[in-house]
C-alpha angles and dihedrals in degrees: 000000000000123000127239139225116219136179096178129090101240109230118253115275141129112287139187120232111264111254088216083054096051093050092066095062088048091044089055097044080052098059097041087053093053079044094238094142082060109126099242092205090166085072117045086041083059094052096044094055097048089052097051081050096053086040090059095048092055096054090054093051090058089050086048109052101035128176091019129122089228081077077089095078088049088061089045099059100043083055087058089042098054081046093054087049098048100066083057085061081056111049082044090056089049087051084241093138107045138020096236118081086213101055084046089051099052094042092053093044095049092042095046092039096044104029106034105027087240134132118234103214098053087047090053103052093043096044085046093058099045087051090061100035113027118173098003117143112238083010108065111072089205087067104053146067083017127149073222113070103218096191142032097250091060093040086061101048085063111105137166117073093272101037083061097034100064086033088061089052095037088118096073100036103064094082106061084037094058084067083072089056100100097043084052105050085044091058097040083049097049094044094049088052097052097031101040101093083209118040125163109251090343082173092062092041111044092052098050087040097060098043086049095053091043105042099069093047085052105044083048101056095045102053104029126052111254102262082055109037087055087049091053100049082045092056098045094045098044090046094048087050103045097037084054095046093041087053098052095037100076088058106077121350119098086036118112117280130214141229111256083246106052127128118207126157111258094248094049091044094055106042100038084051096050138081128204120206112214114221095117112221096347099056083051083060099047086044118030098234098306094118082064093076116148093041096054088049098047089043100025085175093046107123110238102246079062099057099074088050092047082055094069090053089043100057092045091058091046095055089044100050097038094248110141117232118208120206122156137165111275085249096058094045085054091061097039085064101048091046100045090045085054089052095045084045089063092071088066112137100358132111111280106204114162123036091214091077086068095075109091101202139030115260 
């Protein structure tokens, strides 16, 4: 069965209940009786703790080698460790570690606020947004007010000889933008905190927040000598953003995007949207169960040790059902993205006239 895209209210009438739809509801019931959907508490407290305690070797061997330029390595992998830890924001903001929302709550807030400069709350509501609606035009935030046009109705909105110029060669230039993520996600984090007139627990953010932002800096300046010190914040912070960019890329771009009003069944948009990376255990731990793709999406709460055992269900219900799954090697996602950037880019500076263009594949 293959799924369709519509942009018309069908007229009343008397309907059957849509087999794709259904299977949803038999797919979930499959993966609570093989207790997939089970907190897995043991885990998450393991990773945690080897990364506090490379964390903390880092940091001594900052303190150890001192004013040397092999302090570089040290940036670059706390950049990999916020990163690391990141992920964990994440899983904690899905309820994927406890069984209370609360304790899921706090745990994301102090991870993304202390570890990753970033505030919570703008997080949630942006990450919540992209979950119900990925890869809808004028719905996913992560396709939208971007230097990178994501789809061909924005390529074509860019106008002026540079604007379509780099848009034409975006492809190629992701990758070196995504080391700007982290800068990026900091600003837009500081400025929804002080501009938001309503912020979750602005008071527990802002604070923490503030210290985070301006400890490294500080710590920087008063033990390295300024050309280096500079070097080392560049490279932490360009390591942590691009490590993170170059983890949540391979999900969904270069997957089909939909017209703002399309209508597709919950099963069949998340699936059809998403893109899984194979590796087996140790791409979960490079990436921190984001090659795990469809399943997350399907099962956001869904603890990370699960995900690899939803995949085989998954992919069951898909081949029954018609729904492709995508599912390709990091490296090949790498080069779908670029590729499929360059040909959006093409549209740059002409006259954009009907939003199904903008879905990349046939459903």
């Amino acid at each position: 069965m293959t799924p369709t895209i519509t942009s018309e209210r069908p007229k009343s009438r008397v309907v059957k209940a849509n087999p794709v739809v259904q299977s949803y509801s038999e797919l979930l019931k499959s993966v609570k009786a093989a207790g997939l959907l089970e907190r897995r508490v043991g885990f998450y407290v393991t990773v945690f703790s080897s990364l506090v305690l490379l964390m903390t070797a880092t940091w001594f061997g900052f303190a150890l080698i001192g004013d040397s330029w092999f302090q570089l390595l040290i940036a670059a992998a706390l950049g990999v460790l916020c990163t690391q830890l990141s992920f964990l924001a994440h899983e904690a903001g899905h309820r994927q570690i406890f069984a209370s929302r609360r304790a899921n709550d706090w745990a994301a807030r102090l991870l993304a606020t202390s570890v990753a400069g970033m505030s919570y709350s703008w997080w949630e509501q942006k990450h919540g947004a992209h979950h119900n609606h990925p890869n809808v035009i004028s719905k996913d935030p992560d396709i939208m007010d971007s230097p990178i046009a994501f789809h061909v109705e924005e390529s074509a909105s860019r106008q002026g000889r540079l604007s379509s110029f780099l848009t034409r060669k975006q492809g190629w230039l992701f990758f070196p933008l995504l080391l700007l993520v982290g800068l990026g996600l900091q600003i837009d984090s500081v400025k929804f905190v002080f501009r938001r007139a309503k912020v979750t627990h602005r008071w527990v953010e802002l604070p923490i927040l503030v210290v985070r932002l301006s400890i490294l800096p500080f710590l920087a300046f008063s033990f390295l000598p300024l050309g280096m010190a500079f070097a080392f914040l560049s490279v932490q912070l360009a390591v942590f953003g691009f490590y993170m960019g170059a983890s949540f890329a391979p999900n969904h771009k270069g997957m089909p995007v939909l017209p703002t009003n399309s209508r597709v069944d919950f099963l069949s948009r998340q699936v059809l949207t998403s893109r899984n990376i194979s590796g087996g255990r140790f791409m979960d731990i490079l990436l921190g169960g984001l090659n795990r793709q469809v399943e997350h999406h399907l099962f956001p709460d869904m603890a990370r040790p699960q995900l690899h055992r939803a995949s085989a269900i998954v992919r069951q219900y898909c081949d029954k059902h018609g729904i492709p799954f995508t599912e390709t090697t990091l490296l090949q996602s790498y080069g779908i993205i670029v590729r499929y950037l360059n040909e959006v880019g093409l549209a740059a500076g002409r006259h954009f006239e009907c939003p199904m263009a903008t879905v990349t594949r046939r459903y």
